[in-house]
C-alpha positions in Angstrom: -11.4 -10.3 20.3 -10.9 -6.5 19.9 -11.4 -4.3 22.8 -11.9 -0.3 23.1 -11.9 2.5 25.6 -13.7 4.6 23.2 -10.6 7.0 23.5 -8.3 8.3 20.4 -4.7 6.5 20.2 -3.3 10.4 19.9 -4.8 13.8 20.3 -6.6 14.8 16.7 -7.2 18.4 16.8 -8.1 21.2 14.1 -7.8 24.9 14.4 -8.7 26.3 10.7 -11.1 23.6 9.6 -10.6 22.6 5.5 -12.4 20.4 3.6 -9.9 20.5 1.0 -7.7 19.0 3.6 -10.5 16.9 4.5 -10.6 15.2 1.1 -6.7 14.8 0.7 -6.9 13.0 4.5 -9.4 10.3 3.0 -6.2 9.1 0.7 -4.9 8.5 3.9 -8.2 6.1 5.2 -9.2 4.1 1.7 -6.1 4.8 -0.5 -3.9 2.0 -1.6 -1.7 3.6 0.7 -3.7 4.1 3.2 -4.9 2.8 6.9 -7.6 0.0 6.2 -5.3 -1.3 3.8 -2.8 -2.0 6.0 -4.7 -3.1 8.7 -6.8 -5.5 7.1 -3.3 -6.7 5.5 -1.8 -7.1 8.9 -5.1 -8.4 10.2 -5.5 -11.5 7.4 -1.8 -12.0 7.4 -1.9 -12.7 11.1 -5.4 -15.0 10.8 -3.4 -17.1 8.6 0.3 -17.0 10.0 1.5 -20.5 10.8 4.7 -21.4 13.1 6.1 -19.4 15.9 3.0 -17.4 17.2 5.3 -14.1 18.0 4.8 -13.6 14.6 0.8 -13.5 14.9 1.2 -11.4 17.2 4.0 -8.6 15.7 1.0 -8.4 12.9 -2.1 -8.8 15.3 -0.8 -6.0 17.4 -0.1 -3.9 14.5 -3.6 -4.3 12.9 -5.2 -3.3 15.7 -3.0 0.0 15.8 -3.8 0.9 12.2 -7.3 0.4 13.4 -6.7 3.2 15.8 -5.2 5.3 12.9 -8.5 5.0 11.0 -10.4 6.2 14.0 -7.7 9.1 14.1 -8.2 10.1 10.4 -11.9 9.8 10.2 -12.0 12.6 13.6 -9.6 14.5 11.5 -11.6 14.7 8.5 -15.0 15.2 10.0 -13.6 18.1 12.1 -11.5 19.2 9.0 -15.4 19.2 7.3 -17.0 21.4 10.0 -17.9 24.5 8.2 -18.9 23.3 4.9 -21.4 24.5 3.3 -24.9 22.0 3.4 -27.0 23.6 0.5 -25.8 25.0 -3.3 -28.1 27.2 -2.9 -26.4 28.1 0.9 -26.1 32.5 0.2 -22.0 31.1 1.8 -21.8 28.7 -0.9 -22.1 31.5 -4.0 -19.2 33.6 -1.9 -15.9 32.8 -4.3 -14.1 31.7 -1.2 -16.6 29.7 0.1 -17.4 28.4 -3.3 -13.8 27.0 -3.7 -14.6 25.7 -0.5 -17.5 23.5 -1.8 -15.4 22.8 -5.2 -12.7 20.8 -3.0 -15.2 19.1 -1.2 -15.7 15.7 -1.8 -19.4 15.6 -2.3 -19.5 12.2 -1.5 -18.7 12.8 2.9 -21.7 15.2 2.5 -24.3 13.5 0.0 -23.4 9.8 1.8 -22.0 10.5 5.4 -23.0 14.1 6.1 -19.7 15.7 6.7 -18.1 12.6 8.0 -15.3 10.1 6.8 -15.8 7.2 4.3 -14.1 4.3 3.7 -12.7 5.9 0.5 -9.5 7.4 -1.2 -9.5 11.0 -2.0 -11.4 11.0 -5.0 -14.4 8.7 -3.8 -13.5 5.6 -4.6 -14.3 2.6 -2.3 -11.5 1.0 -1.5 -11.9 -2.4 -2.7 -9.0 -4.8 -0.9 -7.3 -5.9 -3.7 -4.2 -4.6 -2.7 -4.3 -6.5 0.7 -1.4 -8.9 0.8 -1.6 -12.1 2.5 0.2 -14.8 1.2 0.4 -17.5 4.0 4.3 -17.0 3.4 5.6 -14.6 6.7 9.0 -13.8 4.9 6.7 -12.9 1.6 4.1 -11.1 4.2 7.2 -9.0 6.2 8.7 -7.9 2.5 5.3 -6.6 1.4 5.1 -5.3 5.2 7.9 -3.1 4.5 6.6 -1.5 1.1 3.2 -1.0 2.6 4.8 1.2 5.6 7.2 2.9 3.2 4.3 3.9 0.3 2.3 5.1 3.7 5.0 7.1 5.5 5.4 9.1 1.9 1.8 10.0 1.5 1.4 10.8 5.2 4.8 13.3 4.4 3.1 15.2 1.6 -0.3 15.7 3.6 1.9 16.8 6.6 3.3 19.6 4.0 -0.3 20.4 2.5 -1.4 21.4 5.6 -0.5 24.9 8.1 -2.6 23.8 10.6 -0.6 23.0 13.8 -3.2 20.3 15.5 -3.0 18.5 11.7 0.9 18.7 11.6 1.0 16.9 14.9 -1.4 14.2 14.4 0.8 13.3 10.9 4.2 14.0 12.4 2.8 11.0 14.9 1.5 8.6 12.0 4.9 9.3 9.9 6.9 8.2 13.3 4.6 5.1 13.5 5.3 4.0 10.2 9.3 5.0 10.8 9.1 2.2 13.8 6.8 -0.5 11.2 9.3 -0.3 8.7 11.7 -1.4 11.2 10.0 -3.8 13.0 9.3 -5.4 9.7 13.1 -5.4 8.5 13.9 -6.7 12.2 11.0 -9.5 11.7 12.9 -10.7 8.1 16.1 -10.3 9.9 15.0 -12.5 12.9 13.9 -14.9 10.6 17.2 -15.1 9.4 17.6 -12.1 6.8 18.1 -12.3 2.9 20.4 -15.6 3.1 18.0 -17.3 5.1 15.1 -16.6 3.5 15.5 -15.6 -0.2 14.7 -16.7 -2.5 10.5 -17.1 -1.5 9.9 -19.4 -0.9 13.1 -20.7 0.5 11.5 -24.3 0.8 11.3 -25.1 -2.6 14.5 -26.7 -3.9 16.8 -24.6 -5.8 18.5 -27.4 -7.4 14.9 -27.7 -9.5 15.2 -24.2 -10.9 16.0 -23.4 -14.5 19.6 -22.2 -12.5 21.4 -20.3 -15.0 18.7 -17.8 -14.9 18.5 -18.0 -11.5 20.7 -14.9 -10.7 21.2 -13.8 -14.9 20.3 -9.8 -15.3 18.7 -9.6 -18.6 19.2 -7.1 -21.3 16.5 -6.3 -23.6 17.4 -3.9 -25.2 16.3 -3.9 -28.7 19.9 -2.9 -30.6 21.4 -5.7 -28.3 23.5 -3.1 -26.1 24.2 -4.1 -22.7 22.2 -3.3 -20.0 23.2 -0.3 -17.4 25.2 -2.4 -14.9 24.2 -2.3 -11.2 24.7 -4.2 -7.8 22.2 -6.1 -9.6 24.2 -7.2 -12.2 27.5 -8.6 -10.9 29.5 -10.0 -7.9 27.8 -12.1 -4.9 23.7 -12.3 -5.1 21.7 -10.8 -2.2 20.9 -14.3 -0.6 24.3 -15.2 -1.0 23.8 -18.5 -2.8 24.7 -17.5 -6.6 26.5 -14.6 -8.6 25.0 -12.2 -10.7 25.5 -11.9 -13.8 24.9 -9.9 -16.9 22.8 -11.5 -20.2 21.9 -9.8 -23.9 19.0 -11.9 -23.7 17.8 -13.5 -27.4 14.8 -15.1 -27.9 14.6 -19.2 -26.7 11.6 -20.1 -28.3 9.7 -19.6 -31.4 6.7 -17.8 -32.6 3.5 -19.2 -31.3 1.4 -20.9 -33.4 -2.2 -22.0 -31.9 -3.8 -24.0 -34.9 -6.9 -23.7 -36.4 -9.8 -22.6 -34.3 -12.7 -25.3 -33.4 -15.8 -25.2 -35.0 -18.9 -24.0 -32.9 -16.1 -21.8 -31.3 -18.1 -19.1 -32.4 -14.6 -17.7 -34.6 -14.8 -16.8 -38.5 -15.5 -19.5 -40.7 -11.4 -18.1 -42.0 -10.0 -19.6 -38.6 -11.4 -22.8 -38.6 
């Protein structure tokens, strides 16, 4: 069940109200690296997290904070909308400053939610889920965790220097320290679980003996004069899950050109492929 007081998780005030502003914020709502991602992420990742429940409810907890978030930005861009001009043919709306106004609005928070928040990124798009992340693997889920906080925490950076408005600077310098404590808590989950030895690679429960091993921790080189690759921690001494060496591989083709046959008749192909 999800409960509310109907009160906002931080203050969300707007002195100089910006639709422009209001537009980038929506990156922030229905982006890829925005709030309902990661909350319906968290959310689906919990609904199917099997073993120790305090894991369920590290990513329980945390969806229903990013829910908050999306109640946070949505305030922020209606109030960031207040102001904008209603008509094109508005006398306000043919003033060049108010007409730049209307230019950077997305017409789509007027035309579909009069003046209010959508679930969409910045340039209208619906944001669609497919870049929710729920793999019924918690080590796999807590890895993806950490790049969904970190792809956040930059985008709520550069809309925290878009903006001169005091009210909008606080609200974000809030979000970026929320995603400054997921990131950890994330790392800290993987570590609890045993960090990179004890869970890489993913899944750890498949036996590594049934690999194709010598590529297991091989760096490969494709470079087409057969030049060695740029070396890296990547590319030599123990491997991060501390269960191979790395090592460094001009890679040459192991298998031949494909050759698919003749196409069937009735396949609906050129009478030349068949």
């Amino acid at each position: 069940m999800f409960y509310t007081d109907n009160k906002l998780q931080y203050p969300v005030r707007v002195e100089t109200p910006n639709p422009l502003f209001a537009r980038a914020l929506q990156q922030a709502i229905g982006g890829v690296e925005g709030e309902v991602r990661v909350a319906m992420q968290y959310f689906f990742q919990a609904c199917g997290a099997r073993g120790n429940p305090k894991y369920r409810d590290l990513l329980m907890n945390t969806a229903a904070e990013e829910l908050g978030h999306i109640e946070m930005l949505a305030t922020a861009v209606a109030l960031n909308l207040e102001g904008a001009p209603l008509s094109m043919q508005e006398e306000a709306a043919g003033d060049p400053i108010n007409g730049a106004v209307l230019g950077g609005l997305n017409l789509k928070n007027l035309l579909s939610a009069g003046l209010s928040a959508m679930p969409v990124d910045s340039d209208g798009v619906p944001f669609d889920m497919s870049h929710i992340y729920a793999s019924g693997n918690i080590a796999a889920d807590m890895t993806a965790n950490v790049t969904a906080e970190a792809t956040g925490r930059t985008l709520a950076v550069r809309l925290y220097n878009m903006t001169n408005d005091p009210g909008m600077k606080d609200m974000l310098a809030y979000l970026i320290a929320r995603d400054t404590m997921h990131q950890n808590q994330f790392m800290a989950a993987l570590e609890d679980l045993g960090g990179a030895e004890g869970n890489f690679p993913i899944p750890n429960s498949f036996p590594q003996d049934m690999e194709a091993q010598e590529f297991s921790y091989a760096y490969l080189g494709f470079q087409a004069d057969g030049s060695e690759p740029a070396q890296g921690r990547w590319s030599q001494g123990t491997s991060m899950d501390g269960k191979g060496e790395f090592t460094t591989r001009v890679f040459q083709p192991l298998g031949e050109k494909p050759n698919l046959g003749k196409a069937k008749p009735k396949s609906g192909a050129q009478s030349q492929q068949i």
